[in-house]
N, C-alpha and C positions, 0 to 999 in steps of 0.2 A: 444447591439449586440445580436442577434438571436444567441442561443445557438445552436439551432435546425438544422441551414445552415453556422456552422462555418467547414472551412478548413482547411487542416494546415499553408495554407497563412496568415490566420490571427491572429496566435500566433507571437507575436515580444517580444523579450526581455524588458522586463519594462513596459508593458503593464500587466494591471490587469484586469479579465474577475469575475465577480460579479456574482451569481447565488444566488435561493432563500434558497440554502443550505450553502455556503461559498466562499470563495473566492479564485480564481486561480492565482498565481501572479507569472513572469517568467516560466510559465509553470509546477509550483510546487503549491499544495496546503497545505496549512500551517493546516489549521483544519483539525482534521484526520478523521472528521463526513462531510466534504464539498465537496467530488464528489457528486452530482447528478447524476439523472438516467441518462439523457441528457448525458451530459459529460461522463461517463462509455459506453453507446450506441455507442459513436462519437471516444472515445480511442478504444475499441472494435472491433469494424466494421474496423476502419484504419488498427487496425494490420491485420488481415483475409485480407484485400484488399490487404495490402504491401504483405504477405506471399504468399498469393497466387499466387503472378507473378511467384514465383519458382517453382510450384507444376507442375512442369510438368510431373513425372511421375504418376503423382494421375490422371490426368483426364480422363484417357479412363478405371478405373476400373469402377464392381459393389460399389455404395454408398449406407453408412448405417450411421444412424444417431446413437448419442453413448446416450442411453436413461437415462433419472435418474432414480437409486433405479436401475438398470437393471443387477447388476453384472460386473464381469468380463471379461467373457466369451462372445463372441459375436459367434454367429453360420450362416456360410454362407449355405444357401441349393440349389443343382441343381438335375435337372429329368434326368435320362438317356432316350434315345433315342428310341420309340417303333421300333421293328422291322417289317420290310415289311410285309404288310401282303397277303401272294400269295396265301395261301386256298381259293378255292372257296368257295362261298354261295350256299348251298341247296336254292330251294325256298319253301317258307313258313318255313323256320325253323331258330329261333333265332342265330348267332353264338355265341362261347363263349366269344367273347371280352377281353380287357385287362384292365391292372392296370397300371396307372401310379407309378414310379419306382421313390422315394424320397432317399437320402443320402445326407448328412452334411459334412460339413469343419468347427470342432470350432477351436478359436486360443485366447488367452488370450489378452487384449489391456496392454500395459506397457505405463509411465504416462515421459515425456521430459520436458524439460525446463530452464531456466535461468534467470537470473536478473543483472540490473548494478545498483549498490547504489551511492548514490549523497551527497556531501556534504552540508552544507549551503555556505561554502566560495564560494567553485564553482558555484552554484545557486546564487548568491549574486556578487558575480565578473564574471560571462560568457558574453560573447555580446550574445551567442545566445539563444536560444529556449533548452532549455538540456531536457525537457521530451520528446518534438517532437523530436528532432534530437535522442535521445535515444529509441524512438519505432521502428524507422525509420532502426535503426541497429539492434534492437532485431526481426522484422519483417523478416528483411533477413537472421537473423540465426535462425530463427523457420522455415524458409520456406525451406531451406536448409537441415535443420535436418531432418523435416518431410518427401522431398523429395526423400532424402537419403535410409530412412527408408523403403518408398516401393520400392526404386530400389533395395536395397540389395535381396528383398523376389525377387524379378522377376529376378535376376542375378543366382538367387541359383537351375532356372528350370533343366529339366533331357535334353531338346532336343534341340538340340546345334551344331550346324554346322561352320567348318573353312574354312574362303579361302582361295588357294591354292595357293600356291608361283608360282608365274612365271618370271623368270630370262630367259635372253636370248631369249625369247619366247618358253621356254620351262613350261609346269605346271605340275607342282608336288603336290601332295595330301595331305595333311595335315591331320595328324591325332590325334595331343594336341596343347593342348597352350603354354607347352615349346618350341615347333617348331616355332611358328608363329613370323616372321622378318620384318622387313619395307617392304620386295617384295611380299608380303601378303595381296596386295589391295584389296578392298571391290569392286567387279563389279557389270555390269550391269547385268549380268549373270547369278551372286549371287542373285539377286533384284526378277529375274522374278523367280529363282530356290525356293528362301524363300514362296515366294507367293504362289508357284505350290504347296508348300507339305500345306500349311493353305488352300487352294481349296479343297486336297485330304482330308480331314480329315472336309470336308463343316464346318469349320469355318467361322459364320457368322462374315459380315464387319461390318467396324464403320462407319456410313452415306456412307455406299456405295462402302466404299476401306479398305484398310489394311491399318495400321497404323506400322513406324517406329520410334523410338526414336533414336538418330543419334549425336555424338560427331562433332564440327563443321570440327577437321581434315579431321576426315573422310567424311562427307561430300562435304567437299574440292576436297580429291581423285575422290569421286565417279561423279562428277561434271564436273571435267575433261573429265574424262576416257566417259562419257554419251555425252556431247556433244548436240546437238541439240536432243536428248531423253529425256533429262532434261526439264519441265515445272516448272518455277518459279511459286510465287504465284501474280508475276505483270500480268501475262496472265490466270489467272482462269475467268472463266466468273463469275463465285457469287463469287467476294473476300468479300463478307462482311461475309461469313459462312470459314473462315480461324481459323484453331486450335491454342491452345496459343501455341507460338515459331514455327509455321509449315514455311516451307522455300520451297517447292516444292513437285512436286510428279515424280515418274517414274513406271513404269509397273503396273499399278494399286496401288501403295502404295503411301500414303502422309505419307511425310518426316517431323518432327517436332524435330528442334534443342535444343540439349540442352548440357554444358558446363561440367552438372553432370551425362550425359552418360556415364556409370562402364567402369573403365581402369584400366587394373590389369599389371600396372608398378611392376618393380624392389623392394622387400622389405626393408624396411629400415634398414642400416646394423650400423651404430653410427650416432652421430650428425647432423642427418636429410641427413646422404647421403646414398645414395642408389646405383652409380654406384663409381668404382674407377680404378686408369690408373696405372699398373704397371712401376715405375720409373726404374728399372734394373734389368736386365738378373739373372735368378736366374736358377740353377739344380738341381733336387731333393732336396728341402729345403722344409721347414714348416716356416720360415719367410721372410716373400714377404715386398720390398719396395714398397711402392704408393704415387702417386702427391701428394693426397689429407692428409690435415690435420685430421686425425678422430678423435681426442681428446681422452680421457679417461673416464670423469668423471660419462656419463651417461652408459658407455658402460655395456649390459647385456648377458652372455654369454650362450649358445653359439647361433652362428647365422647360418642359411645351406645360401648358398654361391654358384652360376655357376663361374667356372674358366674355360675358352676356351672351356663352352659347357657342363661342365663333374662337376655334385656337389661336391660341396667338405665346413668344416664348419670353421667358425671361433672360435675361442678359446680366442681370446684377443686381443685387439688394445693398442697401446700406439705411440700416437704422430701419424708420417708418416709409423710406422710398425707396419706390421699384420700379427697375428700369425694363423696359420693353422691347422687342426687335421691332416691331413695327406698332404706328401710332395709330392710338383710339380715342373715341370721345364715351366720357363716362362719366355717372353720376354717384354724390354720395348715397351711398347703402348699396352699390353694385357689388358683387362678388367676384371673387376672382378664385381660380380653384385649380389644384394640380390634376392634370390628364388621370386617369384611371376610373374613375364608376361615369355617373353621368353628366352632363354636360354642365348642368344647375347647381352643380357640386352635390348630387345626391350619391348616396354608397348606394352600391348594388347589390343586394344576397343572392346566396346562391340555393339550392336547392334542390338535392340529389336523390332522384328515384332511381331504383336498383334491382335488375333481376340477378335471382341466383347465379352464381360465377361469374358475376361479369369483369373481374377482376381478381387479378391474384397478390399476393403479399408475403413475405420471409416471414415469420413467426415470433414472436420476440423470447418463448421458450425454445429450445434445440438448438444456442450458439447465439440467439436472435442480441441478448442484451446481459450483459457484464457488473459487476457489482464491485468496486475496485478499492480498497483500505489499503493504505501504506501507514506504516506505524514510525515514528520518527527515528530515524538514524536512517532512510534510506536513502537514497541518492547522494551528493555533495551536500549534506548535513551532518559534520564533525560533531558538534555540540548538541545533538539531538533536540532539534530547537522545531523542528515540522513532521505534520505529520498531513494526508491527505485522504480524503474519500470522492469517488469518482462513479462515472457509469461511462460504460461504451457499448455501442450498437450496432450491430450490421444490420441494413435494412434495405430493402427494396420495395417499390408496388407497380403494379403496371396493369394496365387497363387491355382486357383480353377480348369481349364481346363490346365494341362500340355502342352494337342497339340495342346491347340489353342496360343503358345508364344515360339516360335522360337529365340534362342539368336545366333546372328552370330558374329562371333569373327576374328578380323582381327589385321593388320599391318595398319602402318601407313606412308607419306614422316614425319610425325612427331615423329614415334615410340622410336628414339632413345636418344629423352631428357623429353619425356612425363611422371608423374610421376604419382604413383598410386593415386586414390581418394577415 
């Protein structure tokens, strides 16, 4: 077998792959000197391919390769803009001309990663593939992490705009994100108003348009509500120049879907719950019944809390009752909801327009992301009993032109079970 044009179709269980270095068998190598370069290249490259389907918010940054011996520190630099120049020219006489104007963004890289260890029982009794099948999931939690990482930096910009509630056909203004409810759809309206302020500020395009990164809810909404404004990407004329995850354009913007578009749900208040339904009528009290079971054992206190709109914290759970710092009158079916999206206990989306560069990113090629097999006998393993495969990542991202990354923040028909990510 060609080491060189293998895939991962052609690892099977029980199959032994021979190299001039050692031997690969069930997809574990028992010499702990028998990866070749081949094989490291081929585990390598797979993982960067697998992760990469996630990295969707990495691909419309500036790219910088993470250099060796290079430090820490990586330094983005941008020019500021000359300004107009309206003085006339004497003739015959030199003007005084200008300087290009240099400033830096440095930001430190911190280093991600994980591993899954493997037994030999398991390697020895699996029907299947356990290192492929084990990159395979360590690929899409590297890809996920990494992607993570530069949404958080792009979530955390200054210029941020809400859609406005309209009930009844009435709209009303919106001015935080405790406010924002399911009747807080994402318009069309929104679409060309984002656009207009990245025009006003000549934010250059990405091949030609603005770019949105877009939660498929909301998506959903905006789809609707567009109608035949909506262009899918079955009707592009070049689909073969289609962005990873893009699903459409509207008003000059291509739409690119993605599942880890920042949703700033309900915070979590014990045992992984985050919203709860008050079981009975309580007045003036500090302990509230609720449907939900919140157990005890993890609970850390104290927690802030919306009750009918108005904070309030918690102090203690035990079982189905919840203790309060200060006392309210409530009725059964109220909700109560951990601090983070809106008040109503709605999640919040997010919703990121983009002009070209407005941020930069370490690369997950050039140093970016690691590919890591340990074959069993290495560390304190006498008995050659483990073996491990891993990823590691140096990454950074950092947001370089504020006005050129508009985050709009909406409602959802999904807002009200949607949880934080």
């Amino acid at each position: 077998m060609d080491i060189n044009k293998m895939t991962l179709t052609h690892f099977s269980a029980g199959e032994v792959i021979s190299s001039t270095e050692g031997t690969l068998e069930n997809g574990v190598v028992s010499d702990p000197n028998s990866l070749s370069a081949e094989m490291k290249t081929f585990y390598d490259k797979t993982l960067i391919t697998l992760a990469g389907a996630n990295l969707i918010h990495e691909q419309f940054g500036q790219k910088r390769p993470i250099p060796r011996n290079g430090g820490k520190t990586i330094e983005f630099r941008k020019f500021s803009k000359l300004p107009k120049a309206l003085k006339t020219i004497t003739e015959g006489i030199t003007p005084k001309g200008n300087k290009l104007s240099v400033s830096k963004v440095s930001c430190t890289v911190d280093q991600y990663g994980d591993y899954i260890e493997q037994t030999d029982m398991l390697e020895l009794t699996s029907v299947d593939n356990t290192i492929v099948e084990a990159t395979k999931e360590l690929a899409s939690q590297a890809g996920l992490t990494l992607d993570t990482v530069v949404r958080n930096e792009l979530v955390g910009g200054t210029n941020v705009m809400y859609a406005p509630k309209i009930e009844g056909g009435v709209e009303t203004e919106i001015l935080s994100r405790s406010d924002i409810t399911k009747d807080c759809k994402l318009r069309v309206k929104d679409i060309f108003k984002a656009a207009a302020e990245l025009k006003a500020v000549n934010a250059p395009k990405i091949d030609g348009s603005y770019v949105a990164i877009i939660h498929p809810y909301v998506a959903y909404d905006l789809m609707q509500e567009a109608g035949e404004q909506w262009i899918g990407i079955s009707k592009y004329l070049n689909p073969e120049n289609i962005l990873k995850g893009e699903i459409g354009t509207l008003g000059g913007v291509r739409f690119v879907e993605s599942t880890e578009a920042k949703i700033f749900g309900p915070a979590v208040i014990n045992e992984g719950i985050s919203r709860m339904t008050v079981a009975a009528d309580a007045n003036s009290a500090t302990s509230i019944s609720v449907l939900e079971d919140m157990g005890t054992a993890t609970f850390s206190a104290p927690k802030e809390v919306y009750i009918n709109g108005v904070k309030n914290t918690v102090t203690a759970v035990n079982g189905t009752t919840v203790t309060l710092s200060s006392a309210v009158s409530v009725k059964s079916g109220d909700l109560i909801c951990g601090v983070g999206g809106g008040k109503d206990g709605s999640a919040v989306f997010c919703t990121l327009f983009l002009g070209e560069n407005a941020y930069g990113v370490t690369d997950v090629e050039g140093g970016g992301l690691e590919h890591i097999v340990k074959q069993r006998g290495y560390g304190n393993d006498p008995l050659n009993q483990r073996s491990s495969v891993g990823w590691k990542a140096t990454k950074v991202a950092k947001r370089l032109l504020e006005e050129y990354i508009i985050r709009v923040e909406s409602g959802s028909e999904f807002s009200k079970t949607a949880e934080n990510n």
